[in-house]
C-alpha positions in Angstrom: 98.6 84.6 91.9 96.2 84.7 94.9 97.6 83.8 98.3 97.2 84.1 101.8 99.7 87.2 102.2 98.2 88.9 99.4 98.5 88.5 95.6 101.8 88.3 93.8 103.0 88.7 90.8 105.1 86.2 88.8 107.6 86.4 86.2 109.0 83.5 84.8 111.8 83.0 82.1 113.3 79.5 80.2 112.1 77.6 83.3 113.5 80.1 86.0 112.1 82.9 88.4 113.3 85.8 87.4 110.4 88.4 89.7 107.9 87.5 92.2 106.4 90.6 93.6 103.3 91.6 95.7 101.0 94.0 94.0 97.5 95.6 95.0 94.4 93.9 94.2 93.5 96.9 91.6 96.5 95.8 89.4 96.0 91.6 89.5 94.3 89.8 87.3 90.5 88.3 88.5 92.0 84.9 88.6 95.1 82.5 88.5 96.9 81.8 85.4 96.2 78.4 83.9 98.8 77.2 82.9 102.1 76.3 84.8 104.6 74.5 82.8 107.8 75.1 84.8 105.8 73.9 88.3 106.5 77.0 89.6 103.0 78.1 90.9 102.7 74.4 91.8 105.7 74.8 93.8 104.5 78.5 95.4 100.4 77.0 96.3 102.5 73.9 98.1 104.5 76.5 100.3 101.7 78.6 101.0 99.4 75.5 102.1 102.3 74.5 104.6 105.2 72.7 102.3 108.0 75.5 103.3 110.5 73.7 101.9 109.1 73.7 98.1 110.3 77.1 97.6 113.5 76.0 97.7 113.3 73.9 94.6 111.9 76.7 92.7 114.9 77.8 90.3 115.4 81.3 90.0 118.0 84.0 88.0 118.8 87.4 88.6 118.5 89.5 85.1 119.4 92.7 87.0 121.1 94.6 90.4 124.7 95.3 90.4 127.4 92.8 91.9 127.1 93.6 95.0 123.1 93.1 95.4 123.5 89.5 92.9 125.7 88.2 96.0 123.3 89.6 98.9 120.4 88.3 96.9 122.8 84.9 96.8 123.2 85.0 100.3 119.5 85.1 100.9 118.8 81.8 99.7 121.1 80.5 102.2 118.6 81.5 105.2 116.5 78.4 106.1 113.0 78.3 106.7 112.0 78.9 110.1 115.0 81.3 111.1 116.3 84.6 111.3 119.2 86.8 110.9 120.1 90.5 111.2 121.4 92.9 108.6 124.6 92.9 110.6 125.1 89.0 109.8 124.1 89.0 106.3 126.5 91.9 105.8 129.2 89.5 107.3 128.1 86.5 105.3 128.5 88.6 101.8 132.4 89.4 103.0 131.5 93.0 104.2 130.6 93.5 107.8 130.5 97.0 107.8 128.2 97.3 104.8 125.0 96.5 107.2 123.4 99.8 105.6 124.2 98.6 101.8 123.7 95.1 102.7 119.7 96.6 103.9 119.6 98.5 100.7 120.2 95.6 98.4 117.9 93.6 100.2 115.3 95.9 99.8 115.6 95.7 95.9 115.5 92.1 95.8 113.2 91.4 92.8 112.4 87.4 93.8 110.1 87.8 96.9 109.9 84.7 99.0 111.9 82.4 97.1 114.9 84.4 97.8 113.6 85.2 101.7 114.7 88.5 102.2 111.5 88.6 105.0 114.4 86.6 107.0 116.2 89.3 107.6 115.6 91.4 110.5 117.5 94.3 112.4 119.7 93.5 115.7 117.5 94.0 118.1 114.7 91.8 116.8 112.2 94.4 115.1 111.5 93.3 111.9 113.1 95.6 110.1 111.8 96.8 106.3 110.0 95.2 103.6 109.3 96.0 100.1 105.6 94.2 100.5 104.8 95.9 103.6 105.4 94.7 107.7 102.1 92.9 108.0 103.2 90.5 105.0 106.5 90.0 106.8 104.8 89.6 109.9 102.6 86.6 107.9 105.3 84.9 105.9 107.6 85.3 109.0 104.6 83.2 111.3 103.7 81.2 108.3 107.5 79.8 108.4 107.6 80.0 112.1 109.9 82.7 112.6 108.2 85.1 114.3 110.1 87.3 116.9 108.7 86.8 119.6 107.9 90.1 121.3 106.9 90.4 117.4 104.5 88.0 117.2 101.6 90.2 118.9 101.3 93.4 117.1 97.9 94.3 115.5 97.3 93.9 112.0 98.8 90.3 111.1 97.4 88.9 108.2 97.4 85.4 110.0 
């Protein structure tokens, strides 16, 4: 799917999200896929053309990651639009504050871009951190949701 941050790639299973993942332009299809029987591209065009809160209707399952990264990747979902939190907090939210370093790891390998928002996570002192699908697609989703850092919220190269 073509989007504003770039084109993702979907992968859907009984209904549920089971991967959404950027990838370049040399490995996506020319166009869309046509059909959309679970909503869930409906539901993805809606939060890119301003409708945040559709994401969160999208249903999704994990189908891999160990114990550990299933309840970061739980966690996640319970970020809302429009705010942040560090790897320190998220670490503390999964039961383990001193797993900040796993807690970034896990996140990392989250295989449901967006819809689970690891972008929402950031380090302590307010860079962005890391990202799978590169900083400048943090940097847009994070703006998009209006969540930009604020000494962030300048740096060249924002897809916005």
């Amino acid at each position: 799917m073509h989007t504003p941050a770039g084109i993702i790639e979907i992968g859907v299973d009984g209904g549920s999200l089971v991967s959404l993942l950027f990838v370049d332009e040399s490995d996506a299809p020319p166009e869309d896929p046509p059909d959309d029987p679970s909503g869930i591209l409906e539901r993805l065009r809606a939060y890119f053309a301003g409708n945040l809160a559709a994401v969160a209707e999208i249903p999704v399952r994990f189908d891999r990651g160990t114990v550990f990264q299933r309840e970061v990747w739980t966690a996640l979902q319970d970020i809302p639009v429009g705010e942040t939190i560090s790897y320190a907090e998220l670490a503390r939210r999964v039961g383990r504050p001193q797993a900040f370093r796993a807690v970034g790891s896990a996140n990392g390998q989250n295989p449901i871009g967006i819809v689970v928002p690891c972008h929402r996570v950031i380090a302590a002192d307010g860079t962005l951190g890391g990202y799978a699908g590169g900083l400048d697609r943090k940097r847009w989703l994070l703006a998009h949701e209006g969540a930009m850092p604020a000494h962030e919220q300048t740096v060249p190269g924002l897809l916005v």
